[in-house]
N, C-alpha and C positions, 0 to 999 in steps of 0.2 A: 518712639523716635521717628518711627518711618511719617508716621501718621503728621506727625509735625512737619517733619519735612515737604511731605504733599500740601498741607495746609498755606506751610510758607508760601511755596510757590504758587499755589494758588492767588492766596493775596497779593502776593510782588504784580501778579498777572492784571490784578483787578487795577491796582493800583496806579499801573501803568497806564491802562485804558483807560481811567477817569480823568486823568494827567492829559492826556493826547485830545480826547474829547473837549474837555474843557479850552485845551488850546486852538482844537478845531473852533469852537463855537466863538470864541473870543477874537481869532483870528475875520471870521466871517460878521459881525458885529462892528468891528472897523474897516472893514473892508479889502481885509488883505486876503484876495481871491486865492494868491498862488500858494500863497503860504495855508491858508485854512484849507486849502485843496490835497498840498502834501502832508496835512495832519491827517487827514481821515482820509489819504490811501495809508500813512503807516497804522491808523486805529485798524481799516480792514485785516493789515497783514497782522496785528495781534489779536484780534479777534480771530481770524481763521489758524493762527498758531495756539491760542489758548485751547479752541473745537479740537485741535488734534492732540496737543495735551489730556483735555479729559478722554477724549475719543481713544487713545492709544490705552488708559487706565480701564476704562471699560470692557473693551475689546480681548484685553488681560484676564479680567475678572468672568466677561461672558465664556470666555474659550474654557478657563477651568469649569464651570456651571455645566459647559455642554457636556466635558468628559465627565463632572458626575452623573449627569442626567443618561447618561448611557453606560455608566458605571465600569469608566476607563480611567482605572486609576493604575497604568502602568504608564504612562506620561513621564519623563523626566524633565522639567522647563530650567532650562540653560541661562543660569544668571550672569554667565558673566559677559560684559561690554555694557550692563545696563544702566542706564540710569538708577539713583539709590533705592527710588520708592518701591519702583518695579523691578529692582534685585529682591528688595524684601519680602513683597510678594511670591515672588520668582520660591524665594526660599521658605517662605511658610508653604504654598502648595506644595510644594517638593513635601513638606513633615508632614503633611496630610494624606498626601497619597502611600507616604511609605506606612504610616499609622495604620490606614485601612489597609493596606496591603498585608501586613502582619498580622488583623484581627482577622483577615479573610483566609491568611495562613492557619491560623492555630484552629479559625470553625472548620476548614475544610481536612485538618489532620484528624480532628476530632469526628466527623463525618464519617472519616474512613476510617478512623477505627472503631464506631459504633457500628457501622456496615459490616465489617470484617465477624466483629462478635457476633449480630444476628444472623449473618451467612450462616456461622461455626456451630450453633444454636440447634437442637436436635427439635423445638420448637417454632409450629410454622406460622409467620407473621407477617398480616395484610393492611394496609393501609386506601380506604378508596373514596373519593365524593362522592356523596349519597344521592345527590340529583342528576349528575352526568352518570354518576358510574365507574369515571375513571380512576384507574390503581393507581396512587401517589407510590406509593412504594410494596415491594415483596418480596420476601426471602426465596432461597431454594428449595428448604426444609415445607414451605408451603406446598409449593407445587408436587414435589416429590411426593409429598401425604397422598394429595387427591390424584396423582399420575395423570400431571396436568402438565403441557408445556407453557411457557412466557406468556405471560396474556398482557394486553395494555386494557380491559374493560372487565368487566363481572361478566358485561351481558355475554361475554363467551361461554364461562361457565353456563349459565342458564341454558343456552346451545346444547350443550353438549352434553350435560345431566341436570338436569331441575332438580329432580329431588335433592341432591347434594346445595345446589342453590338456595332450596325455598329453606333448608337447612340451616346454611351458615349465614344467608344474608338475609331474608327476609323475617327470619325469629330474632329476639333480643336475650343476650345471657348474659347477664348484670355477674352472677356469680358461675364459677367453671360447671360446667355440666356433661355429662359423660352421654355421649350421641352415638347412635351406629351408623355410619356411614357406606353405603352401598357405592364403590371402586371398583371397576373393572369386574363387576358380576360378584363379589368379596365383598363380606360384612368386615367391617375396621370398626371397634371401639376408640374415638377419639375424647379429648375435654375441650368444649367452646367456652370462648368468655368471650364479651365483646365490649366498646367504649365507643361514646358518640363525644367528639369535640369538635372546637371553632376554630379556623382560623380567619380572621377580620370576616366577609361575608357569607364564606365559603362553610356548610358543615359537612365534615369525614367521620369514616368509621374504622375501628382501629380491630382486628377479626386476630383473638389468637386461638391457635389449634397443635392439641397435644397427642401426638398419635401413643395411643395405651397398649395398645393392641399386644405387641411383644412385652410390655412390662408384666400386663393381668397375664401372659399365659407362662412367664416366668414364675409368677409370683405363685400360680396355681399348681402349676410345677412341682417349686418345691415345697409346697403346703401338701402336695398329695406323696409327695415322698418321706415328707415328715410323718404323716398321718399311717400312711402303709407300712413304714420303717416300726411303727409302734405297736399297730394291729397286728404285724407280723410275730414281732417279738412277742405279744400278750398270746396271743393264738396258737405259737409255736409251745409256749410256757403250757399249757392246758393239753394241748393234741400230743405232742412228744409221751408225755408221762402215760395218756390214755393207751396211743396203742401200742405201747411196750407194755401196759400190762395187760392186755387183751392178747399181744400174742403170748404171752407168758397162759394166762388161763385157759388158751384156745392149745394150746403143745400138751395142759396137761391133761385137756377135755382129750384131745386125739390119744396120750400116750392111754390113758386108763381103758379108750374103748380098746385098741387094738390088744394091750395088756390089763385086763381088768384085774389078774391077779396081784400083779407084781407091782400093778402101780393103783392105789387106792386114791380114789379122788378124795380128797380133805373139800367136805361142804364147808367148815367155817372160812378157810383159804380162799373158795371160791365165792363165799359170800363176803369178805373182805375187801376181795379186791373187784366183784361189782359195787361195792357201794364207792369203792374208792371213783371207778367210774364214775357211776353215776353224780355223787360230790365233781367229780372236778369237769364234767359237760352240764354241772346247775352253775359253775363258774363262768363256763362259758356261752351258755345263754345270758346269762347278768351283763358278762362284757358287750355282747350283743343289743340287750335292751335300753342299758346305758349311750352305747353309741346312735342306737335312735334318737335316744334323749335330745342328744346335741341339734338333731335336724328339723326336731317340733318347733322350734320357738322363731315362728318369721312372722310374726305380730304383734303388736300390742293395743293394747284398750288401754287406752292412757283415760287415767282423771286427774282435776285435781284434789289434792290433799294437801294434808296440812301436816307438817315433816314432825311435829309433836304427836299427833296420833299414831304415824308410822312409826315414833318412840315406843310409846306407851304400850302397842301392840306388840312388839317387839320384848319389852321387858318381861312380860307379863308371859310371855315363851319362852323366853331363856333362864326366867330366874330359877323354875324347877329344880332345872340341867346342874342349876351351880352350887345348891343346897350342901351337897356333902361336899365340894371343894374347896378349897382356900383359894380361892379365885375371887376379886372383884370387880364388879358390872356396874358401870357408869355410865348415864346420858346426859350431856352438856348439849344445852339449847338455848344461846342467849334471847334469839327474837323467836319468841313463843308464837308469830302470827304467821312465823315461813313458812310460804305451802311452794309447791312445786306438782308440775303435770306429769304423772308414769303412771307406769301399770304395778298398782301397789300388790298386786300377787308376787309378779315377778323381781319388782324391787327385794321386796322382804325375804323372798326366796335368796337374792345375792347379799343381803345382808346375815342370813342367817349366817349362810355359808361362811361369811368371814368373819362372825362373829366365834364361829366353832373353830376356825383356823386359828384365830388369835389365842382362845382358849387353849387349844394345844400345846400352844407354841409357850405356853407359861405354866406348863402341867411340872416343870420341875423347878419352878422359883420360889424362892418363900414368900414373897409378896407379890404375888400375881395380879396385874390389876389390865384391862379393859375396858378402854374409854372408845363411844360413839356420842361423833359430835358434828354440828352442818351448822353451814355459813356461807358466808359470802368471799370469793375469792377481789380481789383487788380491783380485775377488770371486771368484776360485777356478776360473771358465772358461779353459780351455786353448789356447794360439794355438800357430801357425804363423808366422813372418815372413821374408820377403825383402829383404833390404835392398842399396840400393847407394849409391857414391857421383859416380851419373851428373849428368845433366844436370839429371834435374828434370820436373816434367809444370804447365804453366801451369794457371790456375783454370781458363781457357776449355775447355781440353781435357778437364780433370777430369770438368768437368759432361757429354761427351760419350761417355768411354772405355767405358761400361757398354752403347751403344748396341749392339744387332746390328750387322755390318760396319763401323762406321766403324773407321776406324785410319788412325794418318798414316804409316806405311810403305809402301816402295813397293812391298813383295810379300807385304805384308801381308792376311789374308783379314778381319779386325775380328768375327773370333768368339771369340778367345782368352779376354777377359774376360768377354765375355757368356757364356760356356759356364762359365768360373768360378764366375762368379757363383751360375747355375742348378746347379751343383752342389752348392755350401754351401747355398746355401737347401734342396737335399732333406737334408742331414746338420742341417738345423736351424739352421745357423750365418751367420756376415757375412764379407766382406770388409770391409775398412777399410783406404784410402789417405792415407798423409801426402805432402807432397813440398813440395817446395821447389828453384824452378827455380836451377840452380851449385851448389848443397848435395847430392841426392840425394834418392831416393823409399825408403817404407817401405810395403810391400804386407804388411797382417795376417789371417791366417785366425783369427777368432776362433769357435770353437764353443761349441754349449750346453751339452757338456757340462760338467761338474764333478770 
């Protein structure tokens, strides 16, 4: 409507002036000076009233242009006394500027409350142009790590510790990598990861940094009080019994010398209760040798192989074992061609192992059966699995079986799984237990690879 209305006027304006013209021309054509003279001063005064017409429309239109071009859209333009066209206007800038005012509102809330989380963020995170240097943005959690104050460039860092520098900004960590970082004369285990993006010409680097430090020595903590807590209790088990009966046989070595009469040394007594000794310091060397066990394995010789040999090898060990039980041994291998890269010593060593667990675990079912089977998981990583349809393993136990030594067997040493475990973690990979106590358990070797 507006649009028409301008248009009108426009033409009313044209139309006037062809009207006036013509009567100038016609005027001056027969000769009427005075009159063709007062047509074209009234054509000047509608032409220079038309100029200010558009002139005033323009003028309207330039002025809003400037405040966007300097992006003042807090302007309020006062429609009223206006002519229609330029109310109209008047009133579409007016929904324009409050439009953007509002989408300026909600990114700037949004702003500051992504600000506020990365502040609150125990995670330290740098934003900087690669060719200046300059910090687009950084948290406090950053600085705090490095016992840096506010910087507006890298090149301070650089200043002020290079090697912390050549560290986090001139290496690339696509994936988090665990770095020692030299602070204040103080090694700090931190995790680098980093990201390179665009914006229009300009490329930034995006630096995040995870100080470990206090988590690894937490974590070490209480793995070393788990660990002690259990050596203790095994060690005490052994030592308690030993020297109660060594003082016992040492009272009755003293009682017979100083009374040789009255008190007869009994050899078998005394040869009883050395072997009892001795039996239970061969226990405790075992627990000893064992616990080295755990501390051999920090390599592997990986090949590859072909996960049907490591079948076959396998059966042909265990089936001995299962001659006199009613136990059933099964390998399910759909793609006879799947190989994978490990150290097949150490593989088969943790398969035995849970192949013997599962065994157990079905020693009192009447239909005991034992399935190992490998495949592919969904996102393309390759498992391992044992399954049985034993007893089951309770939550409470669950939370325990990873422990060094514990086991609820009775001639059990409680390193079977912890060595497991410490194996797949060097090939990259997990365990993962299902179970379900009457139903059975499902032991997974899941790896990184692909």
């Amino acid at each position: 409507m507006t649009f028409k209305t301008y248009h009108t006027s426009i033409l009313l304006r044209v139309l006037i002036l062809v009207l006036l013209l013509g009567t100038a021309i016609i005027c001056f054509f027969k000769r009427w000076y005075l009159a063709g003279s007062f047509s074209l001063l009234v054509v000047i005064i509608v032409v220079y009233e038309f100029f200010r017409f558009l002139s005033k429309r323009f003028e309207v239109i330039d002025d809003f242009f400037e405040s966007v071009k300097y992006k003042d859209f807090s302007r309020l333009y006062l429609a009223e006394n206006k002519t229609k066209d330029i109310r109209r206007f008047y009133e579409g800038f007016n929904t324009v500027n409050e439009v953007v005012r509002e989408i300026n509102s909600e990114k700037e809330t949004q702003h500051l409350y992504l600000q506020k989380i990365l502040e609150l963020v125990d995670i330290g995170i740098l934003a900087y142009e690669i060719e200046s240097g300059k910090v687009l943005w950084s948290n406090e959690s950053f600085q705090n790590t490095l016992d840096f104050p506010s910087f507006k460039n890298i090149n301070f860092v650089s200043s002020r510790n290079p090697k912390v520098y050549e560290l986090i900004f001139d290496k690339f960590y696509p994936k988090s990598t665990a770095v020692t970082l030299i602070v204040q004369k103080e090694n700090i285990k931190v995790l680098l990861s980093n990201s390179i993006f665009k914006v229009e010409e300009k490329t930034f680097k995006l630096v995040v940094i995870h100080n470990i430090e206090e988590t690894l020595n937490k974590t070490e903590s209480d793995a070393w009080k788990k660990l002690l807590s259990v050596m203790t209790h095994e060690i005490m088990n052994s030592i308690a019994p030993i020297s109660s009966l060594a003082n016992t046989l040492k009272f009755q070595v003293q009682m017979h010398r100083e009374h040789p009469a009255a008190n007869q040394l009994d050899i078998e007594d005394l040869d009883t209760g050395l072997s009892s000794i001795e039996k239970r310091s061969e226990g405790l060397l075992k627990f000893a040798k064992t616990y080295r066990s755990l501390n051999k394995v920090t390599s592997l010789n990986l090949e590859k192989v072909l996960v049907k040999e490591l079948f076959d090898d396998l059966e042909y060990l265990m089936k001995p074992q299962l001659k006199d039980k009613n136990i059933g041994l099964a390998f399910y291998l759909p793609n006879k061609e799947l190989g994978i890269e490990i150290d097949s010593y150490l593989m088969e060593q943790v398969l035995i192992n849970l192949i013997l667990n599962a065994i157990e675990a079905g020693t009192e079912m009447e239909h005991s059966k034992v399935q190992v089977s490998a495949g592919k998981k969904t996102d393309g990583r390759l498992f391992i699995r044992v399954a049985d349809n034993g007893t089951g393993i309770s939550e409470e136990i669950m939370e325990e079986i990873f422990i060094p030594f514990f086991t609820t067997k009775k001639n059990g040493s409680g390193i079977g799984l912890s060595l497991s475990k410490q194996i797949m973690m060097l090939h990259g990979g997990k365990i993962q237990i299902e179970s379900e106590l009457g139903t059975g358990t499902k032991v997974s070797l899941v790896f990184a690879q692909l």
